[in-house]
mmCIF entry with sequence, helices, sheets and N, C-alpha, C, O atoms, coordinates in Angstrom:
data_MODEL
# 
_entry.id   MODEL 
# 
_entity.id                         1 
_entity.type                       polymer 
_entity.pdbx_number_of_molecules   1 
# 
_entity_poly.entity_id                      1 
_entity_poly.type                           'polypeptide(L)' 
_entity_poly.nstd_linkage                   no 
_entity_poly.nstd_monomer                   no 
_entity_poly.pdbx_seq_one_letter_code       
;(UNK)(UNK)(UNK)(UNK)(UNK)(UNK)(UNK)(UNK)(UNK)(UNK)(UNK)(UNK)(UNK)(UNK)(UNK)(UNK)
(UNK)(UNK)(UNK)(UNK)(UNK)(UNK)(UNK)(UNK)(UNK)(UNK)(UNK)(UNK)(UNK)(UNK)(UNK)(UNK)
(UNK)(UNK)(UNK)(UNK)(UNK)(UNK)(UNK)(UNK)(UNK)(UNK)(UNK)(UNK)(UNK)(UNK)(UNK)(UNK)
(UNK)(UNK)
;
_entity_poly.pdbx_seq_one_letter_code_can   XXXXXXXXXXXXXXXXXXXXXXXXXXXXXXXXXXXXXXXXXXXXXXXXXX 
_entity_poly.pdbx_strand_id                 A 
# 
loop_
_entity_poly_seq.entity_id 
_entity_poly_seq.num 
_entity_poly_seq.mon_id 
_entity_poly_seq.hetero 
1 1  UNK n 
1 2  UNK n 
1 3  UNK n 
1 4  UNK n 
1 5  UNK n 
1 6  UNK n 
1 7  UNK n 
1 8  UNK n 
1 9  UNK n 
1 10 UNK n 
1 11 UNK n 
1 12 UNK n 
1 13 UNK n 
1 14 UNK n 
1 15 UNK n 
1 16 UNK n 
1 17 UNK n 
1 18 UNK n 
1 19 UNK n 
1 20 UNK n 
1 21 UNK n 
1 22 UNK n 
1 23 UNK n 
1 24 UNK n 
1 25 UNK n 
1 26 UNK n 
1 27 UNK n 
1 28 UNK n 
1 29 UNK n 
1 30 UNK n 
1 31 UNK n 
1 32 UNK n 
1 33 UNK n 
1 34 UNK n 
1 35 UNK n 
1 36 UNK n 
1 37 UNK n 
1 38 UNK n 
1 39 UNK n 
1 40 UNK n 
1 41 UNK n 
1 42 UNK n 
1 43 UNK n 
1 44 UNK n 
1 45 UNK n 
1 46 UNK n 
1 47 UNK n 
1 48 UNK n 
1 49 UNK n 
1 50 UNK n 
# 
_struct_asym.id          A 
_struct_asym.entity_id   1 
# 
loop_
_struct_conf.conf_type_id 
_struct_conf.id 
_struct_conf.pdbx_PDB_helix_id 
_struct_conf.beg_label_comp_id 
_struct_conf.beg_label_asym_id 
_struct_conf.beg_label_seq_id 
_struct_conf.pdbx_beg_PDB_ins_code 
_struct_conf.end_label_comp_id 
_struct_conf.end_label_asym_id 
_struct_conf.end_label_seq_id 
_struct_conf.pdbx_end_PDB_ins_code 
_struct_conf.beg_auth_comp_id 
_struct_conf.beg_auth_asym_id 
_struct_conf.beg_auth_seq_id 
_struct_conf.end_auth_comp_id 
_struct_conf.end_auth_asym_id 
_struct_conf.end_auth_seq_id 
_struct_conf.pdbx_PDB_helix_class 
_struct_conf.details 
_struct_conf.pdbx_PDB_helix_length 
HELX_P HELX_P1 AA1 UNK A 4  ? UNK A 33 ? UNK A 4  UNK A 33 1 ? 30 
HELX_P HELX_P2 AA2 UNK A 36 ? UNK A 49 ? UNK A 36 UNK A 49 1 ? 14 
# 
_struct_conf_type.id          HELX_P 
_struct_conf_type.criteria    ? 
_struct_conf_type.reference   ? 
# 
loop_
_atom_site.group_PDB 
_atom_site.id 
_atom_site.type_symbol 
_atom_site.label_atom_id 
_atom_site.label_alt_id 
_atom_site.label_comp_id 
_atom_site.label_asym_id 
_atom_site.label_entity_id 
_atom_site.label_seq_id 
_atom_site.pdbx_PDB_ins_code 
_atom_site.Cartn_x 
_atom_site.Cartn_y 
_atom_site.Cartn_z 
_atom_site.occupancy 
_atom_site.B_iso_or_equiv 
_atom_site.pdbx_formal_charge 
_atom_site.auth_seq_id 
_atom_site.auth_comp_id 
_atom_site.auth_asym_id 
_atom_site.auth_atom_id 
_atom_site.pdbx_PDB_model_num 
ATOM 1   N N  . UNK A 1 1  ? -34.894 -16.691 18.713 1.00 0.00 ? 1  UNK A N  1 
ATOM 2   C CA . UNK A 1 1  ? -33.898 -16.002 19.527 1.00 0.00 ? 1  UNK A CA 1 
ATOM 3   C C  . UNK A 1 1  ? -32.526 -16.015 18.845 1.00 0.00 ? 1  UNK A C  1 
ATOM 4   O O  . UNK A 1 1  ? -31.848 -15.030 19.140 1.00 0.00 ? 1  UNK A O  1 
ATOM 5   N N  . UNK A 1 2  ? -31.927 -16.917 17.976 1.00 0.00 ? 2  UNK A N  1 
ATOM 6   C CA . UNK A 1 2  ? -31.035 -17.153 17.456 1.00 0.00 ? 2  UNK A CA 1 
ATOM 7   C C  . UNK A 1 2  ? -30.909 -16.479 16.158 1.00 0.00 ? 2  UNK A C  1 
ATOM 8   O O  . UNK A 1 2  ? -29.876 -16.338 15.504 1.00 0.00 ? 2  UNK A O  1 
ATOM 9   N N  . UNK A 1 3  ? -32.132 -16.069 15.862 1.00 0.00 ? 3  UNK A N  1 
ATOM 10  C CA . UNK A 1 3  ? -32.047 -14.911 14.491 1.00 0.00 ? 3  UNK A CA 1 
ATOM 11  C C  . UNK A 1 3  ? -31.481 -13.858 15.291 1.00 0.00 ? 3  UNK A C  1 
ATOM 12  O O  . UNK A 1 3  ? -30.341 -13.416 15.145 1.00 0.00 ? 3  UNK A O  1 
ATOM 13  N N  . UNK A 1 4  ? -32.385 -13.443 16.206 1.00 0.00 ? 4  UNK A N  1 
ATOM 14  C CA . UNK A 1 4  ? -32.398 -12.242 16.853 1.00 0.00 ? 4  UNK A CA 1 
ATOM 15  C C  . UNK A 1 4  ? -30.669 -11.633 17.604 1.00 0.00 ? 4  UNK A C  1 
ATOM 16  O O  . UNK A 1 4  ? -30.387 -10.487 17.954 1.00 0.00 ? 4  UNK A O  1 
ATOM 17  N N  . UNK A 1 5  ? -29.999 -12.584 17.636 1.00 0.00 ? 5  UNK A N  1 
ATOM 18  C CA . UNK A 1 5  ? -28.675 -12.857 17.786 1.00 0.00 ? 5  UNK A CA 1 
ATOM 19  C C  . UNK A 1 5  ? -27.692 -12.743 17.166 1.00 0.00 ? 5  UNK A C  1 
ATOM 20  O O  . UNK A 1 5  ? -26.602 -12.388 17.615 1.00 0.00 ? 5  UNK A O  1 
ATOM 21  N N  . UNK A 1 6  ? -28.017 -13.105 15.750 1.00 0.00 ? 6  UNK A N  1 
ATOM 22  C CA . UNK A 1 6  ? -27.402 -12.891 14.174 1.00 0.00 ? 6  UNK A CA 1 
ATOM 23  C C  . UNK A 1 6  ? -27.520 -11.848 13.745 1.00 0.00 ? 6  UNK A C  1 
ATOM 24  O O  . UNK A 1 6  ? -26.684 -11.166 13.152 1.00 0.00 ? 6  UNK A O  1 
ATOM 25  N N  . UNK A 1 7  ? -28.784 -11.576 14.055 1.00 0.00 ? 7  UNK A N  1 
ATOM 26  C CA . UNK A 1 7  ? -29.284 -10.219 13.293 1.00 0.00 ? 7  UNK A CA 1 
ATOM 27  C C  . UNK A 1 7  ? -28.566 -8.872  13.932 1.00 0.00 ? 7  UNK A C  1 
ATOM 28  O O  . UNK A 1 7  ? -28.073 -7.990  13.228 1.00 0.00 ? 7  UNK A O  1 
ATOM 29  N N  . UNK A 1 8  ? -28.587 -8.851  15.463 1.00 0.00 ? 8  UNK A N  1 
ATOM 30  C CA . UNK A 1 8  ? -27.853 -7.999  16.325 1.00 0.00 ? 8  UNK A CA 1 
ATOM 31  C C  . UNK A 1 8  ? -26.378 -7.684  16.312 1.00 0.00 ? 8  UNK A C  1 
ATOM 32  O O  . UNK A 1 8  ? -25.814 -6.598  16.446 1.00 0.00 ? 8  UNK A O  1 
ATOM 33  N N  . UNK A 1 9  ? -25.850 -8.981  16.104 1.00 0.00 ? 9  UNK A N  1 
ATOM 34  C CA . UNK A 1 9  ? -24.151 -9.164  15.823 1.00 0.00 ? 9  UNK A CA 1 
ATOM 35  C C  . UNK A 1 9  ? -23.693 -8.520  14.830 1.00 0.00 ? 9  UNK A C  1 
ATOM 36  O O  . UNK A 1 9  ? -22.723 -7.765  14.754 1.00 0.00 ? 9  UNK A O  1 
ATOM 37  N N  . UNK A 1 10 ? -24.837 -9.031  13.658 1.00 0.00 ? 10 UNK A N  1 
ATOM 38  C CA . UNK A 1 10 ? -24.502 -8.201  12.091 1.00 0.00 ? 10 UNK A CA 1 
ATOM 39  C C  . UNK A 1 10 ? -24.476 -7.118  12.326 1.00 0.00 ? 10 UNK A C  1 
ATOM 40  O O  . UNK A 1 10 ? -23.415 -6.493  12.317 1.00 0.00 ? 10 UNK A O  1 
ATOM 41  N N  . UNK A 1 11 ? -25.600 -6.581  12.599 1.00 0.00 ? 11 UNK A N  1 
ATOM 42  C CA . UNK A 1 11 ? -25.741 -5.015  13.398 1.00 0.00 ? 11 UNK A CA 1 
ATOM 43  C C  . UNK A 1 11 ? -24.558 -3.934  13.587 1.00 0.00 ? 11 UNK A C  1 
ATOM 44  O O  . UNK A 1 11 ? -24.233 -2.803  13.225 1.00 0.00 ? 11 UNK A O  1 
ATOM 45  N N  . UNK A 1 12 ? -24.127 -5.002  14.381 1.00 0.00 ? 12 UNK A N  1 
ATOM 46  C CA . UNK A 1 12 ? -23.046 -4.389  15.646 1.00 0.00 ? 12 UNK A CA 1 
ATOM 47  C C  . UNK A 1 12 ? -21.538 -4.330  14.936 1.00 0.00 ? 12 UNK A C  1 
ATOM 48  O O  . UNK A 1 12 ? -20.684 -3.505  15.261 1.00 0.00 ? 12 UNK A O  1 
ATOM 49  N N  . UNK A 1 13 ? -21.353 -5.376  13.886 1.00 0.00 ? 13 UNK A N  1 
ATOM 50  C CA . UNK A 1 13 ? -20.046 -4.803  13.609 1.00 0.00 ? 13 UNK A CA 1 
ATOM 51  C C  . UNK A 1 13 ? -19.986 -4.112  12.132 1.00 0.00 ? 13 UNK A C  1 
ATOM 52  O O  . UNK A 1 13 ? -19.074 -3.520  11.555 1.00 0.00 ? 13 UNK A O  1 
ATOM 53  N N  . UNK A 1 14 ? -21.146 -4.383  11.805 1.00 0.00 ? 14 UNK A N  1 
ATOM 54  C CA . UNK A 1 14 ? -21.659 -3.500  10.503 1.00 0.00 ? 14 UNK A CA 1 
ATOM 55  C C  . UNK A 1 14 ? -21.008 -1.399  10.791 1.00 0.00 ? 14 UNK A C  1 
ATOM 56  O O  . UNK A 1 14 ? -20.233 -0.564  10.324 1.00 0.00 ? 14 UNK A O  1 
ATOM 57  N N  . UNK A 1 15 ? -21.965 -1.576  11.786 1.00 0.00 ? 15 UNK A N  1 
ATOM 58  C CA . UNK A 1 15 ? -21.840 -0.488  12.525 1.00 0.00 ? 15 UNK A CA 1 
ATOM 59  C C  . UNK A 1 15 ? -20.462 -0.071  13.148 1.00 0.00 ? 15 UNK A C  1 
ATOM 60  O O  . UNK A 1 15 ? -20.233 1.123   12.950 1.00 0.00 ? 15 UNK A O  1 
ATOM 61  N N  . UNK A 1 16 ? -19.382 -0.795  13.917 1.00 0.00 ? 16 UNK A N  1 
ATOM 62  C CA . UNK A 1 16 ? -18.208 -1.157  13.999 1.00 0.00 ? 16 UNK A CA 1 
ATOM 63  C C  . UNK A 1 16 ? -17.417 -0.728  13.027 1.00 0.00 ? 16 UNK A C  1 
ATOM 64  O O  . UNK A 1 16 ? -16.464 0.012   13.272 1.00 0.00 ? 16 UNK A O  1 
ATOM 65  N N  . UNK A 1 17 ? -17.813 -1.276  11.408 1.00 0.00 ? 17 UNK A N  1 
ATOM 66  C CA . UNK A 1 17 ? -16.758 -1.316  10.617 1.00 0.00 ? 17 UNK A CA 1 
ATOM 67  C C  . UNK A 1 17 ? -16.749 -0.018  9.704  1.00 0.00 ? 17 UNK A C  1 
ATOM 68  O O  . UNK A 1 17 ? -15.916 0.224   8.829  1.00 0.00 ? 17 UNK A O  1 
ATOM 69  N N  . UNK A 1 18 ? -18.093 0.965   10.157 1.00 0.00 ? 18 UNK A N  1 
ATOM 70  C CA . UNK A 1 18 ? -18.457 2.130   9.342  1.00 0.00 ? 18 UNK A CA 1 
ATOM 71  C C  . UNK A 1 18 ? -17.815 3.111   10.255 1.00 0.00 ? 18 UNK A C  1 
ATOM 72  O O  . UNK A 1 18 ? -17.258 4.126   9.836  1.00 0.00 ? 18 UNK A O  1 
ATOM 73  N N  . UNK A 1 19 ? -17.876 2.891   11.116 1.00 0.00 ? 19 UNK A N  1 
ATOM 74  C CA . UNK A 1 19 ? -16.814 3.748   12.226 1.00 0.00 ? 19 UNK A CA 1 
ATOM 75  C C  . UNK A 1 19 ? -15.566 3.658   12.048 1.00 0.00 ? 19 UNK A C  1 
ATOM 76  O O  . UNK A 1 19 ? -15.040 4.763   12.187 1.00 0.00 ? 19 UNK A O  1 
ATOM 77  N N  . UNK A 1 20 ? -14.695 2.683   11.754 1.00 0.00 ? 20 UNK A N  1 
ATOM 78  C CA . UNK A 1 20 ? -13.640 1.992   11.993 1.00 0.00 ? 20 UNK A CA 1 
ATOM 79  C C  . UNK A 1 20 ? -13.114 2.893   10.550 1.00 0.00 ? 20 UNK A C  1 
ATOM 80  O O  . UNK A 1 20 ? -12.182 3.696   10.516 1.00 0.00 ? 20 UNK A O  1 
ATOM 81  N N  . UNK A 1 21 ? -13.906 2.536   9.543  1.00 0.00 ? 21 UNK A N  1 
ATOM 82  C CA . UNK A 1 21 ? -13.817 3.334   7.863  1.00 0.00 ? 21 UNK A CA 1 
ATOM 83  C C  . UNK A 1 21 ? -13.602 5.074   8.121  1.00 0.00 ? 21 UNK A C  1 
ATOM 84  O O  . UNK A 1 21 ? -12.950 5.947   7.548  1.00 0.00 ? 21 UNK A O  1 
ATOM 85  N N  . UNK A 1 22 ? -14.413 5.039   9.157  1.00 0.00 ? 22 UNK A N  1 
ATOM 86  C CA . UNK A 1 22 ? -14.246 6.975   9.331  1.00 0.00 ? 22 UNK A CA 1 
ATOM 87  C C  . UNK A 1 22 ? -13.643 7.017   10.196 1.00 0.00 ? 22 UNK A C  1 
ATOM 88  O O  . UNK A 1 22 ? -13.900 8.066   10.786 1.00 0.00 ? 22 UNK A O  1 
ATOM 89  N N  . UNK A 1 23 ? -13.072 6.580   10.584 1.00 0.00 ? 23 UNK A N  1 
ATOM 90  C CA . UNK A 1 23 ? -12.024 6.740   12.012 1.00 0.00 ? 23 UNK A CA 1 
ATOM 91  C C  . UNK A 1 23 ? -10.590 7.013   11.062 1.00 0.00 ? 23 UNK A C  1 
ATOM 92  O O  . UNK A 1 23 ? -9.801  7.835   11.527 1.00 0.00 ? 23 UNK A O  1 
ATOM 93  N N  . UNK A 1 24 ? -10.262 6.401   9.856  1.00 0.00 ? 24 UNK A N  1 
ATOM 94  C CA . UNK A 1 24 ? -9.142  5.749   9.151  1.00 0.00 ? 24 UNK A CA 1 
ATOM 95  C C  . UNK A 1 24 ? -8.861  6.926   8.299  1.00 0.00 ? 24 UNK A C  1 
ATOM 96  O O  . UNK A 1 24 ? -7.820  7.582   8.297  1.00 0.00 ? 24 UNK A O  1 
ATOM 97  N N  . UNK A 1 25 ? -10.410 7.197   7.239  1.00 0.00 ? 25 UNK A N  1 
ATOM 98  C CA . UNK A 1 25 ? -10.554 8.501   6.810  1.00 0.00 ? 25 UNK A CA 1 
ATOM 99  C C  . UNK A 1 25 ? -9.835  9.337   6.984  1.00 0.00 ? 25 UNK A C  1 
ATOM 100 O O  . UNK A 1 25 ? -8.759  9.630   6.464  1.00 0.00 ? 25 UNK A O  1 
ATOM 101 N N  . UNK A 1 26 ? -10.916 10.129  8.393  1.00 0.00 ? 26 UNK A N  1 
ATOM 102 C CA . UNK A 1 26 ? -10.083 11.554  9.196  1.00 0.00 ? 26 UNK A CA 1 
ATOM 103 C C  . UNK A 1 26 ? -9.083  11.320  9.414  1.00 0.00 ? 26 UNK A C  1 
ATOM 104 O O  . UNK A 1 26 ? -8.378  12.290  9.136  1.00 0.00 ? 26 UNK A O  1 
ATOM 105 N N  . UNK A 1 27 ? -8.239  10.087  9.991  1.00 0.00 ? 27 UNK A N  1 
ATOM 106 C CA . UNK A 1 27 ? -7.109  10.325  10.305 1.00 0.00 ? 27 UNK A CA 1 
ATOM 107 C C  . UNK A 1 27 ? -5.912  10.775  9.290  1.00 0.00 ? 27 UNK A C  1 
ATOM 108 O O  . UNK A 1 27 ? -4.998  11.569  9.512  1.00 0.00 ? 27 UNK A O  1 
ATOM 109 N N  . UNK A 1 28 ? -6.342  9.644   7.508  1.00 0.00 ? 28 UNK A N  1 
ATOM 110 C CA . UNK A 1 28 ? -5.576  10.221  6.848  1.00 0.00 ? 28 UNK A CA 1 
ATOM 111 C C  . UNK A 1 28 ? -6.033  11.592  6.680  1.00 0.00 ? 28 UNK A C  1 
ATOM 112 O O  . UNK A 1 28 ? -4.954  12.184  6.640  1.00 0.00 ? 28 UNK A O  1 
ATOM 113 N N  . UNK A 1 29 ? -6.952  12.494  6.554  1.00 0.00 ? 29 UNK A N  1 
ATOM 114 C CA . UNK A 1 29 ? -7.010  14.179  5.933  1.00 0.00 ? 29 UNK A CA 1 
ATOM 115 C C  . UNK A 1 29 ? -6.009  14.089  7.149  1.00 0.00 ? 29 UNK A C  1 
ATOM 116 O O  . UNK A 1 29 ? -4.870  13.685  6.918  1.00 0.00 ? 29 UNK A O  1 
ATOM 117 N N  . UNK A 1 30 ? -6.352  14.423  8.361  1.00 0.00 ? 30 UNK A N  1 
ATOM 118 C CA . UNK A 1 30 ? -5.611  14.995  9.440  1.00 0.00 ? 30 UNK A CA 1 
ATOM 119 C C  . UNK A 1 30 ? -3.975  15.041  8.899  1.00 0.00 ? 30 UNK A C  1 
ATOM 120 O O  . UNK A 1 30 ? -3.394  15.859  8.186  1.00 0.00 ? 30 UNK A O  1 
ATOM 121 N N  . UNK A 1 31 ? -3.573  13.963  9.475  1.00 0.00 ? 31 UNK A N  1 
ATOM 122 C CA . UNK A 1 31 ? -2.002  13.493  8.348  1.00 0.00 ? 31 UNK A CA 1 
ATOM 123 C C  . UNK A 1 31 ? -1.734  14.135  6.931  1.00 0.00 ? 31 UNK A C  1 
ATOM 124 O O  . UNK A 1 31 ? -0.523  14.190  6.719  1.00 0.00 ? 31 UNK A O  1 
ATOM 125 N N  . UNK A 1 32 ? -2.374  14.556  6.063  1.00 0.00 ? 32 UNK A N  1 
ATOM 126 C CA . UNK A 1 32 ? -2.237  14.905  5.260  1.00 0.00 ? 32 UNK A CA 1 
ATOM 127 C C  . UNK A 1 32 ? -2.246  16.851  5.168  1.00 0.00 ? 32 UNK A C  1 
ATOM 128 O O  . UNK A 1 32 ? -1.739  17.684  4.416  1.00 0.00 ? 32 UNK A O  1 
ATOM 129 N N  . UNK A 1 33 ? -2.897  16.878  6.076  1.00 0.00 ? 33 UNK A N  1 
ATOM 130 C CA . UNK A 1 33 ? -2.891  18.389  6.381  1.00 0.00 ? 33 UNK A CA 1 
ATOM 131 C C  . UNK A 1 33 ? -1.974  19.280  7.530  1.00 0.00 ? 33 UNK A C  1 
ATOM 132 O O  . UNK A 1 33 ? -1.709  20.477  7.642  1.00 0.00 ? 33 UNK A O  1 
ATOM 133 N N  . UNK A 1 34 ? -1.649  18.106  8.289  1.00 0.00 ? 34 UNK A N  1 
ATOM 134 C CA . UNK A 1 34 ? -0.695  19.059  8.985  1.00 0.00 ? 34 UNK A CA 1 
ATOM 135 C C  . UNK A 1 34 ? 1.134   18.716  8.577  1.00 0.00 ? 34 UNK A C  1 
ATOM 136 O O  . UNK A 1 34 ? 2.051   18.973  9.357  1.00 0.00 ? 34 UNK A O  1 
ATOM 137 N N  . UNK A 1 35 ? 1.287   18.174  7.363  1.00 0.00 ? 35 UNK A N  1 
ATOM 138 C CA . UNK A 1 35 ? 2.611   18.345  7.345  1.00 0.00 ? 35 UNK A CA 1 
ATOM 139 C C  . UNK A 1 35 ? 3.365   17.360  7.226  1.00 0.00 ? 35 UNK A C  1 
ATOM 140 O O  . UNK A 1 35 ? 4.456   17.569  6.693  1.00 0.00 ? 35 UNK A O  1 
ATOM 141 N N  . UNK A 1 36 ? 3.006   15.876  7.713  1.00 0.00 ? 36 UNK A N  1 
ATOM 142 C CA . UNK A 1 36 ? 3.604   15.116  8.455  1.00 0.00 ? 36 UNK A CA 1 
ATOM 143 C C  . UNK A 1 36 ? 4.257   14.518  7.199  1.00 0.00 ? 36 UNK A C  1 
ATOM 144 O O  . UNK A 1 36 ? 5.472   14.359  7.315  1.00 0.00 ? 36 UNK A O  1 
ATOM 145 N N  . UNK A 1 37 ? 3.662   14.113  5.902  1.00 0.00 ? 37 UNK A N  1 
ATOM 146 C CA . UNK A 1 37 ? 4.216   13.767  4.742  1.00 0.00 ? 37 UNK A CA 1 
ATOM 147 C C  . UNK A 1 37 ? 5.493   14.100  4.408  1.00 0.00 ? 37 UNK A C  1 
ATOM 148 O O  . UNK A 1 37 ? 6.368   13.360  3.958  1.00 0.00 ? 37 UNK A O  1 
ATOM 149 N N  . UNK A 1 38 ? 5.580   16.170  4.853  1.00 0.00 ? 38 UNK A N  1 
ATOM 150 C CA . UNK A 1 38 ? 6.732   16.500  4.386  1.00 0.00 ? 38 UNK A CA 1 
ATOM 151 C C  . UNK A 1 38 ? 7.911   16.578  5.227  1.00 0.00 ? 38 UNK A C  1 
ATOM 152 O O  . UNK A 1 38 ? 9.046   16.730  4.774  1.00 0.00 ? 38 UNK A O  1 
ATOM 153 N N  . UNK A 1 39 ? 7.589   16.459  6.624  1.00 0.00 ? 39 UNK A N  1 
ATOM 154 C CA . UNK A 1 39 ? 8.624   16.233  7.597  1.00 0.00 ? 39 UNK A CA 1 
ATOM 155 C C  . UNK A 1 39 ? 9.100   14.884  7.137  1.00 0.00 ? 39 UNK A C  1 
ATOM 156 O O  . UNK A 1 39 ? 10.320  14.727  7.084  1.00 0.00 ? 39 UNK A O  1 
ATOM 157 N N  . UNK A 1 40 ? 8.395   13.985  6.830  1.00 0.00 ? 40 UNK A N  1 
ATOM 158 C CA . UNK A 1 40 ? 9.046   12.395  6.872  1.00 0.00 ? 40 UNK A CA 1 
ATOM 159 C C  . UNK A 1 40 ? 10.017  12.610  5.886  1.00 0.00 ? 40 UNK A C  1 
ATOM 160 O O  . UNK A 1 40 ? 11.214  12.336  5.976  1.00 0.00 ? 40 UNK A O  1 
ATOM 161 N N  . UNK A 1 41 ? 9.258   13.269  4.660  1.00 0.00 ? 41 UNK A N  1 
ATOM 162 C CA . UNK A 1 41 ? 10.394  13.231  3.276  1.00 0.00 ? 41 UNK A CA 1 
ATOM 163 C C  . UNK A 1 41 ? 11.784  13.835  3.791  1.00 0.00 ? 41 UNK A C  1 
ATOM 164 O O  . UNK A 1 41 ? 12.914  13.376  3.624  1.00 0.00 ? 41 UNK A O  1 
ATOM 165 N N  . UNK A 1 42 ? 11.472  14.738  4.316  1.00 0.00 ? 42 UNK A N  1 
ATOM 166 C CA . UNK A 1 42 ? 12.662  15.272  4.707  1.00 0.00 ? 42 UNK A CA 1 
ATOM 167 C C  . UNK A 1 42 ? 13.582  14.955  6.001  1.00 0.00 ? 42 UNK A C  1 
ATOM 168 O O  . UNK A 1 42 ? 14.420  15.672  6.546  1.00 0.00 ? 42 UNK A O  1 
ATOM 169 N N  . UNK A 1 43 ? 13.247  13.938  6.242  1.00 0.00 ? 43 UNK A N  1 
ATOM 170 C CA . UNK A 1 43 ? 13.873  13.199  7.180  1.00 0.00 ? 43 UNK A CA 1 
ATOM 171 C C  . UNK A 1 43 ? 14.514  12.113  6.263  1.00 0.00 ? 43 UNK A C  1 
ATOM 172 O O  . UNK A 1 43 ? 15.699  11.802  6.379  1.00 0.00 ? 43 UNK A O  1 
ATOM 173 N N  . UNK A 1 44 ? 13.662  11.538  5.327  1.00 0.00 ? 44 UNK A N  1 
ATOM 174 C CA . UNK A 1 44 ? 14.311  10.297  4.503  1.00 0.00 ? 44 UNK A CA 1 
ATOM 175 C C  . UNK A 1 44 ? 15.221  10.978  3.455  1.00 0.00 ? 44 UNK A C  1 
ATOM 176 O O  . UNK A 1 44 ? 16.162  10.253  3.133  1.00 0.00 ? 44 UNK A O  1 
ATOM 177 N N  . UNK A 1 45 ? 15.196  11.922  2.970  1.00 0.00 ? 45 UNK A N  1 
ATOM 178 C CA . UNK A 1 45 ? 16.378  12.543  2.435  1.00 0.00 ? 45 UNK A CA 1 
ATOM 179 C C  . UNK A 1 45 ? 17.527  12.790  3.261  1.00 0.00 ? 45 UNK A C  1 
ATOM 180 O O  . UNK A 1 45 ? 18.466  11.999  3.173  1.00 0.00 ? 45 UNK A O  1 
ATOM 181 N N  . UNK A 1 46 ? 17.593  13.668  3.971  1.00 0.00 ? 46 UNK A N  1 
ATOM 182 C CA . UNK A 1 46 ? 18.773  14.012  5.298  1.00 0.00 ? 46 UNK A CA 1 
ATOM 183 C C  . UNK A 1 46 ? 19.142  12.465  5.228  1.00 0.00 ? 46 UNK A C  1 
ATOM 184 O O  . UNK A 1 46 ? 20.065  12.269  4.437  1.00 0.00 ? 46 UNK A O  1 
ATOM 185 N N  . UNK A 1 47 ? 18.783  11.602  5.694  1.00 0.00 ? 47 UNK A N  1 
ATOM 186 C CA . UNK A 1 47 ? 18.956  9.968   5.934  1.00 0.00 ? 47 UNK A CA 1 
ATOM 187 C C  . UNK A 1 47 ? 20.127  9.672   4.884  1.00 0.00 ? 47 UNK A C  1 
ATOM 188 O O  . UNK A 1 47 ? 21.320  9.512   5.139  1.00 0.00 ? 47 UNK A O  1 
ATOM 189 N N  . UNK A 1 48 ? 19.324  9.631   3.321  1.00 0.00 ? 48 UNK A N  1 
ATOM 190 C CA . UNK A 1 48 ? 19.823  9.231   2.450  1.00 0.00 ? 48 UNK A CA 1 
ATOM 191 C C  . UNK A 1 48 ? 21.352  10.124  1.723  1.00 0.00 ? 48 UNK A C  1 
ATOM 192 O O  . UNK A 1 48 ? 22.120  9.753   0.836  1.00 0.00 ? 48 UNK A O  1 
ATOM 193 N N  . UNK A 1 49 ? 21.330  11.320  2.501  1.00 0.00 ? 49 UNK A N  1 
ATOM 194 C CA . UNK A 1 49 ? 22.228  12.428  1.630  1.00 0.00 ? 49 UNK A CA 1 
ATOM 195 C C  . UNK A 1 49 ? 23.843  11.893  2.649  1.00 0.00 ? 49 UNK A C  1 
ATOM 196 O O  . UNK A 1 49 ? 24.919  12.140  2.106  1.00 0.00 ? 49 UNK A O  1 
ATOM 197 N N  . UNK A 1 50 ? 23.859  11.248  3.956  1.00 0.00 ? 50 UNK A N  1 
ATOM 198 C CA . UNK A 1 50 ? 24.492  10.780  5.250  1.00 0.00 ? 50 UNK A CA 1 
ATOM 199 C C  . UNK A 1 50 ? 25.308  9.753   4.056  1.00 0.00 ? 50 UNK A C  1 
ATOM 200 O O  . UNK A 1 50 ? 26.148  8.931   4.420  1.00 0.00 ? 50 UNK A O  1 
# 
């Protein structure tokens, strides 16, 4: 029963952490495609030109 416990846990965040990897992924394309890179730059310039 105590394998069966180990074995399930491993399982579970195995599975967890392959999600967690594509969750991180998409989010950077997403971020990277709508813009957000170049709004920041251009916010940290304006910043820096002050």
């Amino acid at each position: 029963m105590a394998v069966f416990k180990a074995t399930f846990w491993r399982l579970i965040s195995g599975t967890l952490g392959i999600i967690c990897l594509s969750l991180m992924a998409t989010l950077g394309i997403l971020l990277k495609n709508s813009g957000f890179y170049e709004l920041q730059s251009t916010i940290l310039l304006d910043w820096t030109l002050v």
